[in-house]
TORTI-226302 format. One record per residue (C-alpha): chain; residue number from 1; x, z, y; residue in three letters. Coordinates in nm, 4 decimals. Each point is the difference from the previous one (the first is absolute). Layout:
N
r chain:A&n:NUM&px:X&pz:Z&py:Y&res:Ala $
...
//
This chain:
285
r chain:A&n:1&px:17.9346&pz:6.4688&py:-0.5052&res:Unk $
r chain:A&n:2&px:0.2342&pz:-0.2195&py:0.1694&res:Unk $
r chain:A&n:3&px:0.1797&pz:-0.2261&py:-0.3195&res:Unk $
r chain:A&n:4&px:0.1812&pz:-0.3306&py:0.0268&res:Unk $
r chain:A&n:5&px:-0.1002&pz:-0.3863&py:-0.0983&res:Unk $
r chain:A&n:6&px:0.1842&pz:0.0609&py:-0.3145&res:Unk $
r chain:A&n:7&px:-0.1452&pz:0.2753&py:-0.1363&res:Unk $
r chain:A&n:8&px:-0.3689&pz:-0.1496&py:0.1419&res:Unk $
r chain:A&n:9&px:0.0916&pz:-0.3386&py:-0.1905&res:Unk $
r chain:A&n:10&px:0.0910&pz:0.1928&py:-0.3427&res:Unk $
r chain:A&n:11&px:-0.3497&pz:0.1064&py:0.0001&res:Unk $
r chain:A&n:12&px:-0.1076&pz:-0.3479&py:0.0447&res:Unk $
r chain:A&n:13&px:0.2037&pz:-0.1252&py:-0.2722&res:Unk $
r chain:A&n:14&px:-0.0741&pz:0.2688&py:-0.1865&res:Unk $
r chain:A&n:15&px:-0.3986&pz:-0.0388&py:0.0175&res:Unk $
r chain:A&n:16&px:0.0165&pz:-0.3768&py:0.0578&res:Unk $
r chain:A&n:17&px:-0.1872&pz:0.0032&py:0.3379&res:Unk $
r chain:A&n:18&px:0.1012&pz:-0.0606&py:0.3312&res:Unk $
r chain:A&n:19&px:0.0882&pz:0.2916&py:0.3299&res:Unk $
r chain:A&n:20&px:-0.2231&pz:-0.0970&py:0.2946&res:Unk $
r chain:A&n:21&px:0.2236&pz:-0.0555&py:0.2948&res:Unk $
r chain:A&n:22&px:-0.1676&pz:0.0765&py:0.3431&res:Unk $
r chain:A&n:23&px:0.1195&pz:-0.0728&py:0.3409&res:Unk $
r chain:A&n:24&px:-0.0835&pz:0.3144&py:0.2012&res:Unk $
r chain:A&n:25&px:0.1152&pz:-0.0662&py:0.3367&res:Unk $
r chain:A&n:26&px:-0.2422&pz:0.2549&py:0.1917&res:Unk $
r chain:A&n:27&px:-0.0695&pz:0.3873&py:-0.1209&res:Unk $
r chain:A&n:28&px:-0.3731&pz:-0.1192&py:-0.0921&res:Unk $
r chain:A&n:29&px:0.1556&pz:-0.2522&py:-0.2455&res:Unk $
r chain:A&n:30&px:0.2290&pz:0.2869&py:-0.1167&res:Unk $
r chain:A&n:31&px:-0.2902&pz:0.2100&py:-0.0918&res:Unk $
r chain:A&n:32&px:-0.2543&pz:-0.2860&py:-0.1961&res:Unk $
r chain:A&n:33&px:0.2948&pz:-0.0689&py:-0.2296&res:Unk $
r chain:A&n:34&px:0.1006&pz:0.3201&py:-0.0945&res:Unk $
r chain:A&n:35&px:-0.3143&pz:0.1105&py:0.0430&res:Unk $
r chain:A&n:36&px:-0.1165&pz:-0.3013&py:-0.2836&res:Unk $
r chain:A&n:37&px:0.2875&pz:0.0909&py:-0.2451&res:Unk $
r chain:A&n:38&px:-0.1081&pz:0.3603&py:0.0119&res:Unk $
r chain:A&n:39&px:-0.3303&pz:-0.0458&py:-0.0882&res:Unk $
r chain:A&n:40&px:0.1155&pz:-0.2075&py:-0.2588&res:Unk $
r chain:A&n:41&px:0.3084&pz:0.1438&py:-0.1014&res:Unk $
r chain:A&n:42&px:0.2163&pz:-0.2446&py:-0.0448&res:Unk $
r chain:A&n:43&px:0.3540&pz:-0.0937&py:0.1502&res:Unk $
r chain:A&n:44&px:-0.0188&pz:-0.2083&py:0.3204&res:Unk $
r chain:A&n:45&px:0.2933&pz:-0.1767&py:0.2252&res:Unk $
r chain:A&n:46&px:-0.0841&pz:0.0678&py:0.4006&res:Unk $
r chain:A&n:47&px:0.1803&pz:-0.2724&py:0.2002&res:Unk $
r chain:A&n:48&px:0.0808&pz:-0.1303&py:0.4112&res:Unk $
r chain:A&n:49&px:0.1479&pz:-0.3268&py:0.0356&res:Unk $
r chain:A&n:50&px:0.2834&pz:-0.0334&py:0.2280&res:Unk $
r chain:A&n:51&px:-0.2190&pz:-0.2337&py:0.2821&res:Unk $
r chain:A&n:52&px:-0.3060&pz:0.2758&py:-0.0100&res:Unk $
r chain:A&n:53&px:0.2252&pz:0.2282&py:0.1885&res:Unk $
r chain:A&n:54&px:-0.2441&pz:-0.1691&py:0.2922&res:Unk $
r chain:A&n:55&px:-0.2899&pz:0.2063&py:-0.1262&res:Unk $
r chain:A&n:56&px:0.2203&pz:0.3584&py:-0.0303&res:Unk $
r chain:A&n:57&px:0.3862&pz:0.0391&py:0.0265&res:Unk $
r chain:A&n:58&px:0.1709&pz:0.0641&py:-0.2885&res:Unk $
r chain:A&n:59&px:0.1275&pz:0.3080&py:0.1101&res:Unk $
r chain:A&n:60&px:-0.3529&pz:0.1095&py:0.0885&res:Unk $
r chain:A&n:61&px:-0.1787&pz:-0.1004&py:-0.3135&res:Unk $
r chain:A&n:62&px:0.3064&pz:0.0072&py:-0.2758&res:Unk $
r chain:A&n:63&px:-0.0001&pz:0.3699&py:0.0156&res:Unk $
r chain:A&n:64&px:-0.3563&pz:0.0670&py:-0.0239&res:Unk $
r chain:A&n:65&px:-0.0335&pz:-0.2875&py:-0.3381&res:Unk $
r chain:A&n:66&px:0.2990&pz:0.2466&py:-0.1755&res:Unk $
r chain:A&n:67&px:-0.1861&pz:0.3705&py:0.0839&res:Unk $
r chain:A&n:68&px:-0.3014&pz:-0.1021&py:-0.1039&res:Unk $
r chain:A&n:69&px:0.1452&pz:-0.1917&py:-0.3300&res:Unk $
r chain:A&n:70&px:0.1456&pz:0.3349&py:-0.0565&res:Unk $
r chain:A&n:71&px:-0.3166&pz:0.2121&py:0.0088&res:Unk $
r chain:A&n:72&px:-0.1941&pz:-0.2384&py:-0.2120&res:Unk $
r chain:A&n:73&px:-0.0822&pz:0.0817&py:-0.3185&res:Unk $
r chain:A&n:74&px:0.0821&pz:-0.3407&py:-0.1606&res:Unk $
r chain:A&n:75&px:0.3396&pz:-0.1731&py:0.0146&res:Unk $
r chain:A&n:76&px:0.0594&pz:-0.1754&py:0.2947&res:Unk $
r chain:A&n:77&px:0.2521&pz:-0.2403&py:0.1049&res:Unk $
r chain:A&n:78&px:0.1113&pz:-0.0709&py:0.3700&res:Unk $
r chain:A&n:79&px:0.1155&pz:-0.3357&py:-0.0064&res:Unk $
r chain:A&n:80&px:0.1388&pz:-0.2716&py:0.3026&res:Unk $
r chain:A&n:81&px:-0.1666&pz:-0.3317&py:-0.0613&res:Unk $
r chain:A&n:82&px:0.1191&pz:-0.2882&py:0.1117&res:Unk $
r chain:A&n:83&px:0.3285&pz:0.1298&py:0.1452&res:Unk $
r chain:A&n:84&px:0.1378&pz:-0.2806&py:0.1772&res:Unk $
r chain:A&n:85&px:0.3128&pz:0.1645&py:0.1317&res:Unk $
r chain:A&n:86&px:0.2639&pz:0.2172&py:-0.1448&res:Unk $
r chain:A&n:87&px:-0.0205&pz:0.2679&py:0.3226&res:Unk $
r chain:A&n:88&px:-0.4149&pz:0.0360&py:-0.1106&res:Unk $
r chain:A&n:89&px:0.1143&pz:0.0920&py:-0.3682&res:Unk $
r chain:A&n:90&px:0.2301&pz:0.2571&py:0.1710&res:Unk $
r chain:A&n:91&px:-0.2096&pz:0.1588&py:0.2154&res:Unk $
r chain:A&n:92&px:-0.2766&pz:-0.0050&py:-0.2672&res:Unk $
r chain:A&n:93&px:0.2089&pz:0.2246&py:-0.2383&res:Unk $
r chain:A&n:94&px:0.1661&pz:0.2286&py:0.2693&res:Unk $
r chain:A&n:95&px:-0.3653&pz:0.0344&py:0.0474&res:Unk $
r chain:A&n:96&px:-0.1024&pz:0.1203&py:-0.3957&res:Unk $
r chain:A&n:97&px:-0.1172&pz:-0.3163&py:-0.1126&res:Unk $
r chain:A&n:98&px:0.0724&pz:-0.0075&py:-0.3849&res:Unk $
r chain:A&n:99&px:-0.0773&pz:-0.3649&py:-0.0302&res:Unk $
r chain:A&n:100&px:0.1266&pz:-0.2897&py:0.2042&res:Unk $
r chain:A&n:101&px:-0.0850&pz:-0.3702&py:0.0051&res:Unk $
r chain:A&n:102&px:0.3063&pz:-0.2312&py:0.1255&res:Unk $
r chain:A&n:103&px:-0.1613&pz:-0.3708&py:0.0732&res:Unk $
r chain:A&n:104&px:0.2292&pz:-0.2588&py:0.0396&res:Unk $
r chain:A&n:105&px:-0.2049&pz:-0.2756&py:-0.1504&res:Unk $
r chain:A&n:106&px:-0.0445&pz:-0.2401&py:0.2381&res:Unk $
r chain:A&n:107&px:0.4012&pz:0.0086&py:0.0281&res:Unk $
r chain:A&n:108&px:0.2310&pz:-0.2327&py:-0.1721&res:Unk $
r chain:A&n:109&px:0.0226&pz:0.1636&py:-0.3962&res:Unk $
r chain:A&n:110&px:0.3484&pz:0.0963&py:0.0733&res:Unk $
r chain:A&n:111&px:-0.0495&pz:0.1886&py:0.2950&res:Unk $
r chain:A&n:112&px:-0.2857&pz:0.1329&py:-0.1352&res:Unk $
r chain:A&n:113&px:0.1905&pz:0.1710&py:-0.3215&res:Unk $
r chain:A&n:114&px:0.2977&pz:0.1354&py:0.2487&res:Unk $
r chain:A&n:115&px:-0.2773&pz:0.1492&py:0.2131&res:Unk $
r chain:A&n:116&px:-0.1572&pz:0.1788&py:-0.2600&res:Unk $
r chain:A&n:117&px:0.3256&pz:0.1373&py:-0.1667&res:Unk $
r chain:A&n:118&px:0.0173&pz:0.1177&py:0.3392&res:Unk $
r chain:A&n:119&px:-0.2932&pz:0.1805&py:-0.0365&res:Unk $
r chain:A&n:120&px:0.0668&pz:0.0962&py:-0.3652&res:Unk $
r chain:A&n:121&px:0.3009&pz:0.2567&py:0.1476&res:Unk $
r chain:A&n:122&px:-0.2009&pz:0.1083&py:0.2906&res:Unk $
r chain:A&n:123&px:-0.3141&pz:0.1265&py:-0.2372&res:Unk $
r chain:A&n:124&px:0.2716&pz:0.1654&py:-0.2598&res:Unk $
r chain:A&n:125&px:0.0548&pz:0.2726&py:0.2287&res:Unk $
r chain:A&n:126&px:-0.3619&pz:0.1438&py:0.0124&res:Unk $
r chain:A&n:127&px:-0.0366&pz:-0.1111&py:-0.3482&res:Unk $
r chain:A&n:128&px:-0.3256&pz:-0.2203&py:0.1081&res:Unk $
r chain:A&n:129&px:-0.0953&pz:-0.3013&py:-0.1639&res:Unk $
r chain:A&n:130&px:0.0285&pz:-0.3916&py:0.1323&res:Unk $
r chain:A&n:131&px:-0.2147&pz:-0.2959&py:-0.0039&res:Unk $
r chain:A&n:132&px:0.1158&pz:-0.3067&py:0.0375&res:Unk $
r chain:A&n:133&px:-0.1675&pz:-0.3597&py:0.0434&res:Unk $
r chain:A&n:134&px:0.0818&pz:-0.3408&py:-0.1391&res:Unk $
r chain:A&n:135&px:-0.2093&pz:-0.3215&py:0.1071&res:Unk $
r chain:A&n:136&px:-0.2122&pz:-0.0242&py:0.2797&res:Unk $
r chain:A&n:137&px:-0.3500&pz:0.0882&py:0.0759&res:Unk $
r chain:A&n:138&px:0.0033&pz:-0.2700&py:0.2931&res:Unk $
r chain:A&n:139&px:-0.0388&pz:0.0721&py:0.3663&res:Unk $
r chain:A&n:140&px:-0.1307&pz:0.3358&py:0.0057&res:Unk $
r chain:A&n:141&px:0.2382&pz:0.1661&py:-0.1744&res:Unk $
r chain:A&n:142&px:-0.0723&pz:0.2719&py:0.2731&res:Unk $
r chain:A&n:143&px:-0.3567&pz:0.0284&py:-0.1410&res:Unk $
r chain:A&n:144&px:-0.1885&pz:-0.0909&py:0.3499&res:Unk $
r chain:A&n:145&px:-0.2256&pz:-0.2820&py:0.0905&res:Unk $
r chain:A&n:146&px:-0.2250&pz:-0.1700&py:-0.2664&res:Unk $
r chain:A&n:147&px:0.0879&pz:-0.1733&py:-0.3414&res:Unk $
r chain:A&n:148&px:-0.0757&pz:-0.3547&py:-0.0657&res:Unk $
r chain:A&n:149&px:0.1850&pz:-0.2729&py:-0.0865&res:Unk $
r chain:A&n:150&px:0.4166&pz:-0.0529&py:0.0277&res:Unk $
r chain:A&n:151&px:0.2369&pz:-0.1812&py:-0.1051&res:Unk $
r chain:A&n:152&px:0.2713&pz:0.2637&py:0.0504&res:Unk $
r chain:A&n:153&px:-0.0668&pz:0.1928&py:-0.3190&res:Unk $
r chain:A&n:154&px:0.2840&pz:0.0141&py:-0.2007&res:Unk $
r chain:A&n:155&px:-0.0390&pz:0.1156&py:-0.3977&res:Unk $
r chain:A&n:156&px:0.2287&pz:0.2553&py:-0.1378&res:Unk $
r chain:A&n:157&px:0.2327&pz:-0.1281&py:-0.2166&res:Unk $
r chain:A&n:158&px:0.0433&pz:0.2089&py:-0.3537&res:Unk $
r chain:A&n:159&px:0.3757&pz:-0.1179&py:-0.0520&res:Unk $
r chain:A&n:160&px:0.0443&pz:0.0694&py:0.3332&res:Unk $
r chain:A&n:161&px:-0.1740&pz:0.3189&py:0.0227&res:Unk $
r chain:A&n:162&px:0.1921&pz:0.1165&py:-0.3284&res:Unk $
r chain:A&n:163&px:0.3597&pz:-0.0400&py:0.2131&res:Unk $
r chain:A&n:164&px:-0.1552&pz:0.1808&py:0.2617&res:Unk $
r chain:A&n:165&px:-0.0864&pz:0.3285&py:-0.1398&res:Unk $
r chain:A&n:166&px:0.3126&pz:0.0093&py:-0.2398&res:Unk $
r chain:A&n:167&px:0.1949&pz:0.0040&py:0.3379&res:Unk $
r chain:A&n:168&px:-0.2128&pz:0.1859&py:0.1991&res:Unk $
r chain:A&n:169&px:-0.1633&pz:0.2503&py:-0.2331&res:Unk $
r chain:A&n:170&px:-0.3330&pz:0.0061&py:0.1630&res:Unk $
r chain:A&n:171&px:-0.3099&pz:0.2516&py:-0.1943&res:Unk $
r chain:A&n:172&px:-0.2159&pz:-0.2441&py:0.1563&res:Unk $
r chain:A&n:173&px:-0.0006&pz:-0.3978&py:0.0802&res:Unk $
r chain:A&n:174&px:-0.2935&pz:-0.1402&py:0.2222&res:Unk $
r chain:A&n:175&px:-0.0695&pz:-0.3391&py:-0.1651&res:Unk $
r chain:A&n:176&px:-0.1660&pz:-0.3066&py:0.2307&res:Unk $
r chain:A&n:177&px:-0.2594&pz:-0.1328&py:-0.3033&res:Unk $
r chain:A&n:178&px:-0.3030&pz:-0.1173&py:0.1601&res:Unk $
r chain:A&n:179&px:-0.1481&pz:0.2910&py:0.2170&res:Unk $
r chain:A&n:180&px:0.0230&pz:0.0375&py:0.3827&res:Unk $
r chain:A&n:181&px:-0.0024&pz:0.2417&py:0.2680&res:Unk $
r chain:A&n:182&px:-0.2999&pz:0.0445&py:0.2521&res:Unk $
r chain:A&n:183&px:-0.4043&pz:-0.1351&py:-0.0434&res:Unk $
r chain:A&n:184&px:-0.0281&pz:-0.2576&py:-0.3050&res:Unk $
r chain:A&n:185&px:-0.1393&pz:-0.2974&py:0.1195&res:Unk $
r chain:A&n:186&px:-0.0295&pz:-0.1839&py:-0.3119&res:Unk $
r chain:A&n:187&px:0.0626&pz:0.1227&py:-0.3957&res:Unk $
r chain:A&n:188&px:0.3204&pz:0.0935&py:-0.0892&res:Unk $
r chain:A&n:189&px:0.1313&pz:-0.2293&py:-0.3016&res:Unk $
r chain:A&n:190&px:0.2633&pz:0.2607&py:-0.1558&res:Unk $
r chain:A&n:191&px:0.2505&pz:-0.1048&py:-0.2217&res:Unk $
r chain:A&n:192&px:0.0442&pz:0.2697&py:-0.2036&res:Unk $
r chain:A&n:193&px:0.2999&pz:-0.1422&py:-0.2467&res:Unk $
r chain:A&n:194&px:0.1962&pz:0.0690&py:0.2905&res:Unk $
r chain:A&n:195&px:-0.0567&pz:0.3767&py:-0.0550&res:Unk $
r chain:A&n:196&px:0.0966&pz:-0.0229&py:-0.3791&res:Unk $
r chain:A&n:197&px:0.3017&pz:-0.2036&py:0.0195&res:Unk $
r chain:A&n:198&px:0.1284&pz:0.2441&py:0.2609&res:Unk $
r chain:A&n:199&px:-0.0981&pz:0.3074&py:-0.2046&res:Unk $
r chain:A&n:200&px:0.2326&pz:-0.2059&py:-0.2689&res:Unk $
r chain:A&n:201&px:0.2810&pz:-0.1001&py:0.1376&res:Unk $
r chain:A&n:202&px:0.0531&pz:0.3147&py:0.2405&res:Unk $
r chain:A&n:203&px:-0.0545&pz:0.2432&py:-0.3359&res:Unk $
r chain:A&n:204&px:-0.3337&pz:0.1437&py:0.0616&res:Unk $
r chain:A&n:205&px:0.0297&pz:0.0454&py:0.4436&res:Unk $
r chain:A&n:206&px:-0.3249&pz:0.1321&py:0.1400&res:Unk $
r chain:A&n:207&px:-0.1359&pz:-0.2965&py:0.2247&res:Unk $
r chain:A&n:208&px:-0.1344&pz:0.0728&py:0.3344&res:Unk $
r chain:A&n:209&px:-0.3450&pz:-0.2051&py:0.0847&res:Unk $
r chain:A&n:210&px:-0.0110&pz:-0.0597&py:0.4192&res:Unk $
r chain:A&n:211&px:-0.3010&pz:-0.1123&py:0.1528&res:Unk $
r chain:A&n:212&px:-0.2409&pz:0.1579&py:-0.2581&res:Unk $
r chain:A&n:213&px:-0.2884&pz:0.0810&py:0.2142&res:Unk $
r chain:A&n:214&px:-0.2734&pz:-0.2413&py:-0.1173&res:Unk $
r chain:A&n:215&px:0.1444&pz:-0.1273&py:-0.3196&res:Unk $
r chain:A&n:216&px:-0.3009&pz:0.0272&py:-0.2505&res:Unk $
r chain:A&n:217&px:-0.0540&pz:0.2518&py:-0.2565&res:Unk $
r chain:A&n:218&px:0.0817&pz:-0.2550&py:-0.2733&res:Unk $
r chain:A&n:219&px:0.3640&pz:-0.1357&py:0.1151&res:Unk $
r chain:A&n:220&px:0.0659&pz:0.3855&py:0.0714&res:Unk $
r chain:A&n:221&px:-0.0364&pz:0.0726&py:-0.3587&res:Unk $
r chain:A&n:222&px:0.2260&pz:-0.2885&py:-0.0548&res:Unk $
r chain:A&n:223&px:0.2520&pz:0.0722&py:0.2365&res:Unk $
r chain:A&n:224&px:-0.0107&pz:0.3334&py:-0.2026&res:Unk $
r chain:A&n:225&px:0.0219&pz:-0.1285&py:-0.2839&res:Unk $
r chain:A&n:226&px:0.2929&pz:-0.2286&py:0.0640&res:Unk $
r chain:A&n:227&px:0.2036&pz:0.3038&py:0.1593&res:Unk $
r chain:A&n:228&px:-0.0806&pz:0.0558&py:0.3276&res:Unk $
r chain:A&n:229&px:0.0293&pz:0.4039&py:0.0621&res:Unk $
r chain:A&n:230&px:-0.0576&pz:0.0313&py:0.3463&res:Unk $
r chain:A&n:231&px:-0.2839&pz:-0.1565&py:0.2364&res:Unk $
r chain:A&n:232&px:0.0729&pz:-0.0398&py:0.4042&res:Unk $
r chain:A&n:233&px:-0.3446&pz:0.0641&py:0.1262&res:Unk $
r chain:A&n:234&px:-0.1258&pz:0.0054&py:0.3535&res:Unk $
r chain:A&n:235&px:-0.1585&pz:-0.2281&py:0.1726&res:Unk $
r chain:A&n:236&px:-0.3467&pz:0.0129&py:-0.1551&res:Unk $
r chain:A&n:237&px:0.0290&pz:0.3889&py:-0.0006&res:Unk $
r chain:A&n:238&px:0.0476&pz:-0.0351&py:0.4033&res:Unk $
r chain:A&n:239&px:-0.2753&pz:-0.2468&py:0.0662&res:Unk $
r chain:A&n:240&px:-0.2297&pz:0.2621&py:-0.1992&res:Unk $
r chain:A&n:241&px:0.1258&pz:0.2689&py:0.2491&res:Unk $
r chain:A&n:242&px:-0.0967&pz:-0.2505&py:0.3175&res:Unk $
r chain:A&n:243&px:-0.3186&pz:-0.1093&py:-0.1575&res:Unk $
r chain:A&n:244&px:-0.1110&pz:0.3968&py:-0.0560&res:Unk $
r chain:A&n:245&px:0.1157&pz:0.0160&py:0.3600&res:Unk $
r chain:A&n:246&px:-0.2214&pz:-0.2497&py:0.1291&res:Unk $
r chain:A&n:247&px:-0.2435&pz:0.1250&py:-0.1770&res:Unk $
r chain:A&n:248&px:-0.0043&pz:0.3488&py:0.1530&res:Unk $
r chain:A&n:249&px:0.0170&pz:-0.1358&py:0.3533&res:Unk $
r chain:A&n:250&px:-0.3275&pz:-0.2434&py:-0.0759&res:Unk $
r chain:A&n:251&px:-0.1730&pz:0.2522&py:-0.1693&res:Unk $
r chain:A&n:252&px:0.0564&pz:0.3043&py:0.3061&res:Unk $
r chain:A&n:253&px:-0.2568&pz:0.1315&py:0.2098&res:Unk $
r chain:A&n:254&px:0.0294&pz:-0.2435&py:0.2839&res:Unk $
r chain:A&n:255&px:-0.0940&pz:0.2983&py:0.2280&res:Unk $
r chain:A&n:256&px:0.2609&pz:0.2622&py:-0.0971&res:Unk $
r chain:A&n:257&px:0.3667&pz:-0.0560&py:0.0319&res:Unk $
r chain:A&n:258&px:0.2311&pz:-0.1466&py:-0.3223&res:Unk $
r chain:A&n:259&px:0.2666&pz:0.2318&py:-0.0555&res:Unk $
r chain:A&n:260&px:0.3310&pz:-0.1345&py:-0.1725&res:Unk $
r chain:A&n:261&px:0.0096&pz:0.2875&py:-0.2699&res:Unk $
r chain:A&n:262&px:-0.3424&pz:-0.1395&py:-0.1403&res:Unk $
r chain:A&n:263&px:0.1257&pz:-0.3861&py:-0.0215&res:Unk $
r chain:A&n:264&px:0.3636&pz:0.1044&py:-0.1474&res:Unk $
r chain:A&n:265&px:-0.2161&pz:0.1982&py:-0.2655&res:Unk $
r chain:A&n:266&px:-0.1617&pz:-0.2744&py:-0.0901&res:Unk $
r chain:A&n:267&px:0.2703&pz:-0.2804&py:-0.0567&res:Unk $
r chain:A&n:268&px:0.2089&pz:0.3075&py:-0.1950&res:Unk $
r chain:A&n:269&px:-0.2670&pz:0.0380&py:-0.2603&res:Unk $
r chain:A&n:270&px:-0.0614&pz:-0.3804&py:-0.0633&res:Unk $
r chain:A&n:271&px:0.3591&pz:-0.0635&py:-0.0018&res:Unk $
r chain:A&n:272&px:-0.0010&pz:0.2704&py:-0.2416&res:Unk $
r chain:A&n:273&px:-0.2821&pz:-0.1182&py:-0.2087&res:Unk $
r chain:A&n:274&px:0.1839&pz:-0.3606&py:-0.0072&res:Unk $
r chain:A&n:275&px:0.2943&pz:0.1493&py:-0.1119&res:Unk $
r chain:A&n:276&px:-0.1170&pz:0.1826&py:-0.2787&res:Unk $
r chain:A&n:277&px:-0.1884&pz:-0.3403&py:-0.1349&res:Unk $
r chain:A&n:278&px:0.2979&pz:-0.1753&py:-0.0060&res:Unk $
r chain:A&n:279&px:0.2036&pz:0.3419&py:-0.1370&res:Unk $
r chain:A&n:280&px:-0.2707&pz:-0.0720&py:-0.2995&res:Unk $
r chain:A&n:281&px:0.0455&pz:-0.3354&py:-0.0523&res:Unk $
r chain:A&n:282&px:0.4271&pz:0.0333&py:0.0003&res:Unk $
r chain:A&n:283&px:-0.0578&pz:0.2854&py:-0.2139&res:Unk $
r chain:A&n:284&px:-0.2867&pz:-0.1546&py:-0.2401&res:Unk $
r chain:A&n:285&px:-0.2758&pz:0.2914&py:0.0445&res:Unk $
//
């Protein structure tokens, strides 16, 4: 059933877990999340970034993520992440999305709040929910290349971050606190007082944790545990899907042809296997 980020995140709160978040930028990613949640039945978020529109238009892939949320038989969100322009969030909810993510974090803090009142009127119309972000993850706020080391992070602030949803009324605010987007090339030190004095100041708002593919078991539970509710997750679910890929092609009958159906089989079901590990961890099964 196709639900917003709200009424996902009152679940989390609720049950004290956190909503896996999955980028689903081609039909076969569509189909492992859902897919995962079913089997598990429990709420998920299924999510396209604004720069993955190089994989598969929005207006190719947007419609197909909100049918299929609405024939599954666990809620299902249909969020924009990482909605770098106000004419994406648009087109997003003309489209049925019933979540949207504005990102104007690596913008100075005052354009950033005018942006996402901006974006605040725009999602009352469809009655979706908005995400906001505060601090920076660094360079990749995109979520491409590899993580390592940068100097461009910049930590949310929690008297800062308390202005910022007063005025902009956000359900959700993405918090920079240690994690980063892409492969982890080191450990991720988390600082996860950063968490709980936003949950303070802001009254209790559901913080959004970017970059979680490869952040260990352990800090997850913390994260959790500190208030995190919902858990951006892709990047290790899409190197499972290549790596089942690879797999398939090395392991084929080097004397019969490879047919595409076979391989895309494959990555679906690892990528849906991946998913519902990390579904289990966020959820604490």
């Amino acid at each position: 059933m196709l639900v917003t980020m709200k009424h996902v995140l009152e679940i989390a709160e609720e049950k004290k877990i956190a909503i896996g978040s999955f980028n689903t930028p081609l039909l076969e990613c569509v189909e492992a999340v859902i897919g995962a949640a079913e089997e598990l039945d429990l709420p998920v978020i299924i999510q396209l970034a604004e720069g993955q529109q190089r994989l598969t238009p929005l207006n190719v892939i947007g419609p197909v993520m909100v049918e299929l949320a609405k024939r599954a038989s666990v809620p299902v969100c249909v969020h924009l992440d990482h909605g770098n322009t106000l004419e994406c969030v648009d087109k997003c909810l003309d489209l049925g999305f019933t979540s949207v993510m504005y990102d104007g974090s690596t913008l100075p803090y005052a354009e950033n709040l005018e942006n996402t009142k901006k974006a605040r009127m725009l999602s009352y119309r469809t009655g979706a929910s908005l995400e906001a972000e505060l601090g920076s993850m660094g360079k990749r706020e995109s979520g491409t290349g590899e993580a390592g080391g940068d100097d461009t992070k910049i930590y949310t602030d929690p008297d800062q971050a308390a202005e910022f949803v007063r005025e902009t009324k956000v359900e959700a605010l993405a918090c920079s606190f240690g994690t980063t987007h892409g492969i982890y090339l080191t450990e991720p030190k988390l600082d996860f007082d950063v968490v709980r004095k936003v949950r303070e100041k802001t009254g209790g708002i559901p913080v959004v944790m970017h970059g979680g593919s490869g952040v260990s078991p352990e800090d997850y539970r913390k994260s959790i545990e500190a208030g995190v509710r919902k858990i951006n997750y892709f990047t290790y679910m899409n190197k499972a899907g290549g790596e089942a890929a690879k797999k398939a092609v090395e392991e084929a009958d080097p004397a019969k042809p490879i047919f595409f159906a076979a391989i895309s089989g494959a990555a679906r079901e690892a990528m849906k296997d991946n998913v519902k590990a990390a579904m289990k961890v966020f959820a604490g099964l």
